[in-house]
N, C-alpha and C positions, 0 to 999 in steps of 0.2 A: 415813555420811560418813567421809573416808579422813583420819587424824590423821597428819599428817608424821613426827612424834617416833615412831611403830611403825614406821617405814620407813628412816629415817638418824638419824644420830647425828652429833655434834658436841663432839670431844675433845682438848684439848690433848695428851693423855699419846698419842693413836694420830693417826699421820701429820703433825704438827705442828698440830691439828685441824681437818682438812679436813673437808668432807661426806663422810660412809663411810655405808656400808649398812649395818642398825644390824645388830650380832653380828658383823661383820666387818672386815676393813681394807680394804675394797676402794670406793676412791671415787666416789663418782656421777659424779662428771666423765667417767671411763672408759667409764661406758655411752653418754652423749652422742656422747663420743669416737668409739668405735665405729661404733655410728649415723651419725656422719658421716662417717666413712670405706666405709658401705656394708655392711658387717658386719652379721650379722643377731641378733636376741635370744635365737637359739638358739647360737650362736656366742659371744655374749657370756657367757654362761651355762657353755658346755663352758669358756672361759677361765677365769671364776670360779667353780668350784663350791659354793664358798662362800655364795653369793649365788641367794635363792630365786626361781622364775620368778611367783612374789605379788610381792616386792619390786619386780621391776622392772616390773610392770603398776602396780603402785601410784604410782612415782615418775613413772613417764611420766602418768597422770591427773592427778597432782598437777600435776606441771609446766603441762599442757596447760591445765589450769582457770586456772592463773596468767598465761602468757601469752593469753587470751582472757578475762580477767576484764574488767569494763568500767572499773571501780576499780583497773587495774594498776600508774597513778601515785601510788597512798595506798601 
């Protein structure tokens, strides 16, 4: 089972404390971004290379299970 907190982080002191990719400054928002501009997660990735290609399969499962969760309005 995939824990959110291995994957982003949430910090006042880095970006005003946006969601970032944990160990980096690079916000989650960006990959969505991306994504919907067409951009692909290889592309995403050459942007950030800070940012690991685990991370970002993690965050997109996570995501996915939340909006298709049946319980999405708790």
């Amino acid at each position: 089972m995939l824990n959110i907190k291995d994957y982003i982080s949430i910090n006042k002191e880095i970006l005003g404390g946006q969601v970032v990719f944990k160990g980096t400054r690079v916000p989650v928002e960006s990959l969505f971004w991306h994504l919907e501009k067409g951009i692909s997660v290889d592309d995403f990735l050459e942007d950030f290379d800070s940012v690991s290609k685990d991370q970002v399969i993690a965050v997109l499962e996570i995501a996915g299970k939340v909006v298709s969760s049946k319980d999405i309005e708790k």
